[in-house]
C-alpha positions as CSV (number, residue, x, y, z in Angstrom):
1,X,17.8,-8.0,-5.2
2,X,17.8,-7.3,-1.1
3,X,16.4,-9.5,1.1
4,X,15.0,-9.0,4.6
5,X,13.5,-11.0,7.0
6,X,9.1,-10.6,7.4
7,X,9.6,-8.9,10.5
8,X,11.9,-6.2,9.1
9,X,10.1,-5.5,6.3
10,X,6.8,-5.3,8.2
11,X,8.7,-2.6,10.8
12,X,9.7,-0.9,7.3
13,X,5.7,-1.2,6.5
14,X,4.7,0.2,9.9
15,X,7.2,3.0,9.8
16,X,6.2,4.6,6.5
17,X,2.4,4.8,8.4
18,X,4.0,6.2,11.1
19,X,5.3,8.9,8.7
20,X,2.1,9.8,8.1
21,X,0.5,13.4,9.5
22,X,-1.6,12.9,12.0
23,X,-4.9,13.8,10.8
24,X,-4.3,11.4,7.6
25,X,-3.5,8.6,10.0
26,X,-6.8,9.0,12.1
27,X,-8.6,8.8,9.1
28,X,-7.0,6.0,7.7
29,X,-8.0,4.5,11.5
30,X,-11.5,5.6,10.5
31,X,-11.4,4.2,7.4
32,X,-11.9,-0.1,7.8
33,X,-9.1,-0.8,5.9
34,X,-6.8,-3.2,6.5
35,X,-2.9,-3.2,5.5
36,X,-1.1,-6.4,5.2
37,X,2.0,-7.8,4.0
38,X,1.7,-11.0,1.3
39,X,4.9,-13.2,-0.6
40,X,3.7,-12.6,-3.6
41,X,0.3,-11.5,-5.6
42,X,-1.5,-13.6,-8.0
43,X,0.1,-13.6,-11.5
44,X,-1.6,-10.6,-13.6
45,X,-2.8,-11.2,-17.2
46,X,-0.4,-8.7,-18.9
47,X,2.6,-9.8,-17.5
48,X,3.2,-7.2,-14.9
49,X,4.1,-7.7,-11.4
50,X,2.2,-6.2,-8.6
51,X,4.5,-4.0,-5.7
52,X,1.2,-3.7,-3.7
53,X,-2.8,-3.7,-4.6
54,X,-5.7,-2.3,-3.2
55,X,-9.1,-3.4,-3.0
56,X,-12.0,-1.9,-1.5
57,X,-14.0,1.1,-2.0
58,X,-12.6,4.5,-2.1
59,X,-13.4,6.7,0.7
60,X,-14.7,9.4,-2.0
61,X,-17.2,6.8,-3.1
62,X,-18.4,5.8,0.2
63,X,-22.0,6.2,1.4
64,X,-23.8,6.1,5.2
65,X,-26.2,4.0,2.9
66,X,-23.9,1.0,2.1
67,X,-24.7,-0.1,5.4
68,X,-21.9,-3.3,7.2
69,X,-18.8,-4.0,4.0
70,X,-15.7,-5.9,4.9
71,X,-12.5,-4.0,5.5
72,X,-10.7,-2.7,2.7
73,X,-7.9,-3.9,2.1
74,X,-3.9,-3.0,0.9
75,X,-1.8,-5.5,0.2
76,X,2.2,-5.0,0.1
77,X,3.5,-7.8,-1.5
78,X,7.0,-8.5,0.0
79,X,8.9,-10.7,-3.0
80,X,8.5,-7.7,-5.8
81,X,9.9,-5.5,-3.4
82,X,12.9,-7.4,-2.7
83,X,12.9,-8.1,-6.3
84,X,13.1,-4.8,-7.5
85,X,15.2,-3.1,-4.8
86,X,19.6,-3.5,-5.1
87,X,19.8,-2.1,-1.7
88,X,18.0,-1.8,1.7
89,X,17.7,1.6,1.6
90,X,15.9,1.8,-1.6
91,X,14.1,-1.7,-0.6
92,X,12.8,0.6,2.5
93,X,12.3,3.6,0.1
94,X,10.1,1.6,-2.4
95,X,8.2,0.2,0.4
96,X,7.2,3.7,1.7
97,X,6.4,4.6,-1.6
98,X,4.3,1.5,-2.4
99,X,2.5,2.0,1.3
100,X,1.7,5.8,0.2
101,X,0.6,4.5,-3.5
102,X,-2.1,2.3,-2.1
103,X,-3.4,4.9,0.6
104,X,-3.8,7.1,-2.0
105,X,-6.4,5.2,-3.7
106,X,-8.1,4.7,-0.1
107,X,-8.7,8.3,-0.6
108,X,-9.7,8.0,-4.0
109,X,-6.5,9.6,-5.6
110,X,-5.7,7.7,-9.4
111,X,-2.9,6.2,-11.0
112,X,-2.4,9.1,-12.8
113,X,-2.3,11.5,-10.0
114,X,-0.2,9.2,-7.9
115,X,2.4,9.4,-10.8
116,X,2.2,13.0,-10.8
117,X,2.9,13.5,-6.8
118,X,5.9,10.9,-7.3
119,X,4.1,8.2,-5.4
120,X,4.3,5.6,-8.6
């Protein structure tokens, strides 16, 4: 287990969106989604522990007719991260990993397909 301080791992959250091509990062801007950095998720009934969740509607199943919605959102939860991480570089690997795992299913992109492109 690493630890980091909030601000650190929120720069580590920042820079794997700033990693992002450009044209994926204005339409994440597009999008009404929100990206924010938690302690810890709520405990999940199978045991499992959450690196980072999103909730919201996937852009691929958007409409003009839904009309106002709340922002997405993607949560990073920060104590998983730490937990599962031995050192800061794989801490700030796993982060940038978990970041590009939740965009994906902003874009409508599965589990399974994530695992595929190595973004599990």
């Amino acid at each position: 287990m690493v630890r980091i301080s909030r601000s650190e791992f929120e720069e580590a959250v920042d820079d794997a969106l700033d990693s992002l091509p450009e044209e994926i990062a204005e339409a994440i801007a597009r999008s009404n989604v929100v990206i924010l950095v938690e302690e810890e998720p709520d405990p999940q009934p199978d045991g499992t522990e959450l690196l980072g969740l999103y909730e919201g509607i996937p852009l691929d199943h958007r409409s003009v007719f839904d009309g106002y919605a709340q922002p997405d959102r993607i949560l990073i939860y920060r104590g998983p991260l730490q937990r599962v991480s031995a050192t800061r570089e794989e801490l700030v690997e796993q982060i940038a990993v978990t970041v590009l795992h939740e965009l994906g299913h902003l874009f409508g992109i599965s589990d399974a397909r994530l695992h595929e492109l190595g973004w599990a």
